[in-house]
Steps between C-alpha positions, in 0.01 A plus 500: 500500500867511424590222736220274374636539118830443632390166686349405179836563335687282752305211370470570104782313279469815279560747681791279696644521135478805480634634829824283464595634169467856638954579488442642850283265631787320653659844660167528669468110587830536680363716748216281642682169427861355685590325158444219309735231666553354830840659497296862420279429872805370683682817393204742572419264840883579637476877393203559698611299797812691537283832466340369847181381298288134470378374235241207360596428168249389207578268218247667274240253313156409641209309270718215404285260274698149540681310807844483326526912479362507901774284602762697323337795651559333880906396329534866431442586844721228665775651248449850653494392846829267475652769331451711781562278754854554521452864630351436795220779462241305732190672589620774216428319232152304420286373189186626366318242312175485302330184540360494122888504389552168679212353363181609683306552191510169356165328544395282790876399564569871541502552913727148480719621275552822656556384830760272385675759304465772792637179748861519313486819504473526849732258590760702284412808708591316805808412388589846391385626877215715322103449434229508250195725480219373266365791246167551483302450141148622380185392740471193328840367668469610900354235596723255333833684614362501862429125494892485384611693762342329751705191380839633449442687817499180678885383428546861412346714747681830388319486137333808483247628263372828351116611546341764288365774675221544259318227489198457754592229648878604569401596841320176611824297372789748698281443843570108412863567398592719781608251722841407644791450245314649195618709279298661246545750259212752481502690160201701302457297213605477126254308324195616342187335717143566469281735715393132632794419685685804549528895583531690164553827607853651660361629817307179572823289425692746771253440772514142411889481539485670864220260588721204403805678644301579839432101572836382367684733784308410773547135437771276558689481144755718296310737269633595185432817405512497121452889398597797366275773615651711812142501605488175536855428696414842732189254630707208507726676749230632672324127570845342553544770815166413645516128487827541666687360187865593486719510181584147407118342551398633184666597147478750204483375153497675121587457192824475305617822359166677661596796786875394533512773708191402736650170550827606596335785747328216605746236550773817676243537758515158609217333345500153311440580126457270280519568109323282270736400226401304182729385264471264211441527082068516571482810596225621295195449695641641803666828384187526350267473840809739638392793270149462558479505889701847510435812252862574589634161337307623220667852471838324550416300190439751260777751610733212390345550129651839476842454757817421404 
Protein backbone atom coordinates (compact mmCIF):
# COMPACT_ATOMS: atom_id res chain seq x y z
CA UNK A 1 0.00 0.00 0.00
CA UNK A 2 2.91 2.20 0.87
CA UNK A 3 4.63 1.78 -2.44
CA UNK A 4 1.45 2.43 -4.42
CA UNK A 5 0.91 5.97 -2.47
CA UNK A 6 4.41 6.59 -3.04
CA UNK A 7 4.12 5.89 -6.95
CA UNK A 8 1.24 8.19 -6.84
CA UNK A 9 3.49 10.77 -5.20
CA UNK A 10 6.19 10.41 -7.89
CA UNK A 11 3.69 11.72 -10.32
CA UNK A 12 1.65 14.51 -8.26
CA UNK A 13 3.03 18.27 -8.78
CA UNK A 14 1.92 18.69 -5.12
CA UNK A 15 3.42 16.54 -3.42
CA UNK A 16 6.77 17.10 -5.80
CA UNK A 17 6.38 20.61 -4.06
CA UNK A 18 6.27 19.49 -1.21
CA UNK A 19 9.04 16.91 -1.02
CA UNK A 20 11.63 19.48 -2.45
CA UNK A 21 11.02 22.05 0.13
CA UNK A 22 11.56 19.41 2.85
CA UNK A 23 15.58 21.21 4.23
CA UNK A 24 16.75 17.58 4.17
CA UNK A 25 15.30 16.47 1.23
CA UNK A 26 18.44 17.20 -0.60
CA UNK A 27 20.78 15.28 2.17
CA UNK A 28 18.62 12.33 1.37
CA UNK A 29 18.53 13.00 -2.59
CA UNK A 30 22.30 12.87 -2.48
CA UNK A 31 22.35 9.43 -1.59
CA UNK A 32 20.35 7.87 -4.51
CA UNK A 33 21.45 10.55 -7.04
CA UNK A 34 25.41 11.22 -8.58
CA UNK A 35 24.54 15.07 -8.80
CA UNK A 36 23.01 17.45 -10.75
CA UNK A 37 25.70 18.21 -13.53
CA UNK A 38 27.61 16.35 -16.02
CA UNK A 39 30.70 17.26 -14.09
CA UNK A 40 28.72 15.59 -10.74
CA UNK A 41 28.44 11.89 -13.06
CA UNK A 42 31.91 12.27 -14.53
CA UNK A 43 33.21 12.70 -10.98
CA UNK A 44 31.06 9.87 -9.40
CA UNK A 45 31.77 7.68 -12.94
CA UNK A 46 35.84 7.97 -12.21
CA UNK A 47 35.34 7.26 -8.38
CA UNK A 48 33.65 4.11 -8.96
CA UNK A 49 35.89 2.99 -11.76
CA UNK A 50 38.94 3.33 -9.73
CA UNK A 51 37.04 1.35 -6.85
CA UNK A 52 37.14 -1.65 -9.54
CA UNK A 53 33.33 -0.97 -10.31
CA UNK A 54 31.10 -0.25 -13.85
CA UNK A 55 28.73 1.84 -14.19
CA UNK A 56 25.63 2.96 -16.72
CA UNK A 57 24.91 6.35 -16.02
CA UNK A 58 21.28 8.04 -16.30
CA UNK A 59 20.54 11.56 -17.29
CA UNK A 60 17.35 11.61 -15.25
CA UNK A 61 14.05 12.92 -17.18
CA UNK A 62 11.59 10.62 -19.00
CA UNK A 63 7.85 11.92 -20.29
CA UNK A 64 9.18 14.77 -22.26
CA UNK A 65 6.10 16.58 -23.93
CA UNK A 66 7.85 18.49 -27.04
CA UNK A 67 10.75 17.55 -29.68
CA UNK A 68 12.99 20.56 -28.73
CA UNK A 69 13.36 19.24 -24.83
CA UNK A 70 13.98 15.37 -26.43
CA UNK A 71 16.76 16.59 -28.43
CA UNK A 72 18.37 18.42 -25.61
CA UNK A 73 17.79 15.33 -23.68
CA UNK A 74 19.97 13.17 -26.54
CA UNK A 75 22.72 16.76 -26.32
CA UNK A 76 22.91 16.05 -22.65
CA UNK A 77 24.03 12.68 -23.21
CA UNK A 78 26.59 13.38 -26.02
CA UNK A 79 27.95 16.05 -23.34
CA UNK A 80 28.40 13.23 -20.76
CA UNK A 81 29.88 10.83 -23.03
CA UNK A 82 32.56 13.40 -24.65
CA UNK A 83 33.27 14.39 -21.34
CA UNK A 84 34.25 11.08 -20.50
CA UNK A 85 35.85 10.17 -23.41
CA UNK A 86 39.10 11.36 -22.52
CA UNK A 87 39.48 8.69 -19.71
CA UNK A 88 39.48 5.89 -21.58
CA UNK A 89 36.99 3.87 -19.26
CA UNK A 90 35.65 1.60 -22.26
CA UNK A 91 33.40 -1.16 -21.41
CA UNK A 92 33.32 0.60 -17.69
CA UNK A 93 31.35 3.15 -18.45
CA UNK A 94 27.79 3.01 -20.42
CA UNK A 95 24.39 5.07 -20.73
CA UNK A 96 21.06 4.27 -19.49
CA UNK A 97 18.43 5.98 -21.42
CA UNK A 98 14.64 6.20 -21.26
CA UNK A 99 13.14 6.35 -24.54
CA UNK A 100 10.15 8.80 -23.38
CA UNK A 101 13.09 11.41 -22.42
CA UNK A 102 14.19 11.48 -26.06
CA UNK A 103 10.92 11.88 -27.29
CA UNK A 104 8.99 8.57 -27.39
CA UNK A 105 5.88 9.99 -26.03
CA UNK A 106 5.12 12.49 -28.53
CA UNK A 107 2.26 11.31 -30.72
CA UNK A 108 2.53 9.36 -33.94
CA UNK A 109 6.11 10.90 -34.60
CA UNK A 110 7.12 9.44 -31.24
CA UNK A 111 9.06 5.91 -32.29
CA UNK A 112 10.79 8.44 -35.15
CA UNK A 113 11.76 10.76 -32.92
CA UNK A 114 13.12 8.48 -30.46
CA UNK A 115 15.07 6.51 -32.67
CA UNK A 116 16.72 9.48 -34.00
CA UNK A 117 17.51 10.84 -30.66
CA UNK A 118 18.69 7.26 -29.29
CA UNK A 119 20.87 7.12 -32.97
CA UNK A 120 23.22 10.16 -31.62
CA UNK A 121 23.29 8.82 -28.73
CA UNK A 122 24.68 5.78 -29.81
CA UNK A 123 27.00 7.03 -32.06
CA UNK A 124 28.43 9.14 -29.05
CA UNK A 125 28.78 5.87 -27.11
CA UNK A 126 30.89 4.53 -29.81
CA UNK A 127 33.05 7.14 -29.79
CA UNK A 128 33.53 7.08 -26.09
CA UNK A 129 34.32 3.02 -26.48
CA UNK A 130 31.10 2.36 -24.22
CA UNK A 131 27.25 1.34 -24.98
CA UNK A 132 23.70 2.12 -24.34
CA UNK A 133 21.03 0.06 -22.60
CA UNK A 134 17.39 1.18 -23.28
CA UNK A 135 15.19 1.51 -19.85
CA UNK A 136 12.19 -0.03 -19.76
CA UNK A 137 8.75 2.19 -19.16
CA UNK A 138 5.16 1.11 -18.06
CA UNK A 139 3.41 -1.80 -20.36
CA UNK A 140 2.19 0.65 -22.59
CA UNK A 141 5.90 1.33 -23.98
CA UNK A 142 7.52 -2.48 -24.49
CA UNK A 143 6.53 -2.86 -27.48
CA UNK A 144 7.59 0.42 -28.81
CA UNK A 145 11.17 0.27 -27.09
CA UNK A 146 11.61 -3.27 -28.61
CA UNK A 147 10.74 -2.08 -32.13
CA UNK A 148 13.68 0.65 -31.32
CA UNK A 149 15.98 -1.72 -30.36
CA UNK A 150 15.63 -3.78 -33.07
CA UNK A 151 16.72 -0.70 -35.20
CA UNK A 152 19.57 0.70 -33.34
CA UNK A 153 20.62 -2.84 -32.86
CA UNK A 154 21.25 -3.04 -36.47
CA UNK A 155 24.26 -0.30 -36.76
CA UNK A 156 24.47 -0.79 -33.06
CA UNK A 157 24.36 -4.30 -32.21
CA UNK A 158 25.63 -3.88 -28.52
CA UNK A 159 22.35 -1.69 -27.55
CA UNK A 160 20.97 -3.49 -24.87
CA UNK A 161 17.71 -3.20 -23.15
CA UNK A 162 16.08 -3.84 -19.76
CA UNK A 163 12.95 -6.35 -19.42
CA UNK A 164 10.71 -6.37 -16.42
CA UNK A 165 10.47 -9.44 -14.73
CA UNK A 166 6.92 -8.91 -13.81
CA UNK A 167 5.10 -8.57 -16.52
CA UNK A 168 3.57 -11.80 -18.26
CA UNK A 169 4.91 -11.52 -21.17
CA UNK A 170 8.63 -10.80 -19.97
CA UNK A 171 9.38 -14.37 -20.48
CA UNK A 172 8.11 -14.81 -24.10
CA UNK A 173 10.28 -11.55 -25.07
CA UNK A 174 13.89 -12.83 -23.14
CA UNK A 175 13.50 -16.34 -25.22
CA UNK A 176 13.50 -13.80 -28.40
CA UNK A 177 16.27 -11.63 -26.92
CA UNK A 178 18.51 -14.34 -25.83
CA UNK A 179 20.35 -14.68 -28.79
CA UNK A 180 23.98 -13.97 -29.73
CA UNK A 181 25.36 -10.43 -28.85
CA UNK A 182 22.39 -9.37 -26.60
CA UNK A 183 22.54 -7.87 -23.71
CA UNK A 184 19.67 -7.34 -21.56
CA UNK A 185 19.10 -6.17 -18.31
CA UNK A 186 16.60 -8.28 -16.31
CA UNK A 187 15.16 -6.27 -13.30
CA UNK A 188 11.72 -6.77 -11.12
CA UNK A 189 9.89 -3.86 -11.99
CA UNK A 190 9.09 -0.28 -10.68
CA UNK A 191 6.00 0.80 -12.12
CA UNK A 192 2.63 0.26 -10.87
CA UNK A 193 0.77 -2.24 -13.61
CA UNK A 194 -2.50 -3.82 -13.36
CA UNK A 195 -3.33 -7.45 -12.29
CA UNK A 196 -3.86 -7.56 -16.31
CA UNK A 197 -0.46 -7.43 -17.34
CA UNK A 198 1.58 -8.19 -14.48
CA UNK A 199 2.42 -10.27 -11.12
CA UNK A 200 1.27 -8.16 -8.09
CA UNK A 201 2.41 -10.06 -5.41
CA UNK A 202 6.36 -10.37 -4.14
CA UNK A 203 6.66 -14.05 -4.31
CA UNK A 204 5.10 -14.24 -7.78
CA UNK A 205 7.49 -11.38 -9.02
CA UNK A 206 10.58 -13.67 -7.49
CA UNK A 207 9.61 -16.73 -9.39
CA UNK A 208 9.12 -14.56 -12.32
CA UNK A 209 12.74 -13.07 -12.13
CA UNK A 210 14.37 -16.74 -11.93
CA UNK A 211 12.17 -17.75 -14.84
CA UNK A 212 13.51 -14.84 -16.90
CA UNK A 213 16.98 -15.35 -15.40
CA UNK A 214 16.82 -19.27 -16.18
CA UNK A 215 16.32 -18.60 -20.21
CA UNK A 216 18.63 -15.58 -20.36
CA UNK A 217 21.68 -17.96 -19.02
CA UNK A 218 21.20 -20.66 -21.11
CA UNK A 219 21.12 -18.53 -24.17
CA UNK A 220 23.66 -16.92 -26.08
CA UNK A 221 23.68 -13.14 -24.70
CA UNK A 222 25.12 -11.21 -21.59
CA UNK A 223 22.52 -11.11 -18.82
CA UNK A 224 22.30 -8.35 -16.60
CA UNK A 225 21.44 -9.11 -13.42
CA UNK A 226 19.80 -5.98 -12.03
CA UNK A 227 19.12 -6.88 -8.15
CA UNK A 228 19.53 -6.52 -4.79
CA UNK A 229 18.22 -9.51 -3.00
CA UNK A 230 21.12 -12.19 -2.01
CA UNK A 231 18.42 -14.63 -2.87
CA UNK A 232 18.31 -13.71 -6.01
CA UNK A 233 22.31 -13.44 -6.92
CA UNK A 234 22.81 -17.02 -4.75
CA UNK A 235 20.51 -18.50 -7.90
CA UNK A 236 22.21 -16.49 -10.34
CA UNK A 237 25.45 -18.19 -9.34
CA UNK A 238 23.93 -21.29 -9.12
CA UNK A 239 22.48 -21.19 -13.05
CA UNK A 240 25.69 -19.46 -14.23
CA UNK A 241 27.69 -22.86 -12.86
CA UNK A 242 25.34 -25.18 -14.64
CA UNK A 243 25.21 -23.56 -17.99
CA UNK A 244 28.90 -23.61 -17.79
CA UNK A 245 29.04 -19.70 -17.67
CA UNK A 246 32.26 -18.33 -16.28
CA UNK A 247 32.74 -14.83 -14.72
CA UNK A 248 32.86 -12.33 -17.50
CA UNK A 249 29.62 -13.82 -19.66
CA UNK A 250 27.34 -12.24 -17.40
CA UNK A 251 27.24 -9.03 -14.99
CA UNK A 252 25.83 -7.71 -11.62
CA UNK A 253 24.01 -4.49 -11.51
CA UNK A 254 22.34 -2.13 -8.50
CA UNK A 255 21.66 0.91 -7.64
CA UNK A 256 23.62 4.02 -6.72
CA UNK A 257 24.20 4.42 -3.08
CA UNK A 258 22.07 0.95 -2.50
CA UNK A 259 24.41 -2.08 -0.70
CA UNK A 260 27.82 -0.27 -1.30
CA UNK A 261 29.04 -2.96 0.46
CA UNK A 262 27.34 -5.85 -1.72
CA UNK A 263 28.71 -4.31 -4.75
CA UNK A 264 32.11 -4.04 -3.68
CA UNK A 265 31.94 -7.88 -2.20
CA UNK A 266 30.74 -8.39 -5.43
CA UNK A 267 33.00 -6.67 -7.71
CA UNK A 268 36.41 -8.11 -5.09
CA UNK A 269 35.34 -11.48 -6.04
CA UNK A 270 35.78 -10.97 -9.57
CA UNK A 271 32.46 -10.32 -10.91
CA UNK A 272 31.40 -7.45 -13.40
CA UNK A 273 29.19 -5.00 -11.36
CA UNK A 274 27.67 -2.52 -12.72
CA UNK A 275 26.08 0.46 -10.63
CA UNK A 276 23.33 2.38 -12.02
CA UNK A 277 24.10 6.02 -11.61
CA UNK A 278 21.65 8.91 -12.38
CA UNK A 279 22.53 12.28 -12.25
CA UNK A 280 20.81 15.40 -13.40
CA UNK A 281 18.39 18.41 -11.68
CA UNK A 282 14.89 15.86 -12.36
CA UNK A 283 15.35 13.80 -9.90
CA UNK A 284 12.03 13.76 -8.40
CA UNK A 285 10.20 11.03 -9.99
CA UNK A 286 12.92 8.66 -9.62
CA UNK A 287 14.04 9.06 -5.96
CA UNK A 288 10.60 8.78 -5.58
CA UNK A 289 10.08 5.10 -7.40
CA UNK A 290 13.59 4.44 -5.30
CA UNK A 291 11.73 4.67 -1.90
CA UNK A 292 8.87 2.80 -2.93
CA UNK A 293 10.48 -0.46 -4.35
CA UNK A 294 12.49 -1.00 -0.92
CA UNK A 295 10.96 -0.49 2.77
CA UNK A 296 14.62 0.11 3.61
CA UNK A 297 14.86 3.33 1.27
CA UNK A 298 11.94 4.26 3.18
CA UNK A 299 13.48 3.86 6.75
CA UNK A 300 16.60 5.65 5.40
CA UNK A 301 14.32 8.55 4.58
CA UNK A 302 12.82 9.24 7.70
CA UNK A 303 15.92 8.61 9.97
CA UNK A 304 17.32 11.65 8.04
CA UNK A 305 14.27 13.77 9.66
CA UNK A 306 15.68 13.31 13.08
CA UNK A 307 19.87 12.93 12.16
CA UNK A 308 22.19 15.43 12.21
Amino acid sequence: MLGSLLLAGSRSALVRRAVSGFPVTRKVVNRFVAGETTADAVAATRRLAAAGLAVTIDHLGEETRDAASAGETAKAYVALLEALQPYDLGHRAEVSVKLSAVGQALGADGDRIALENARVICEAAQAAGGTVTLDMEDHTTVDSTLGILRDLRADFPATGVAIQAYLFRSEGDCRDLAGEGSRVRLVKGAYAEPASVAHQKKADVDKAYVRALRILMEGRGYPMIATHDDRLIEIAETLAERCGRAQGTYEYQMLYGIRTDKQEALAGAGHTMRVYVPYGDDWYGYFMRRLAERPANIAFFLRSFTSK
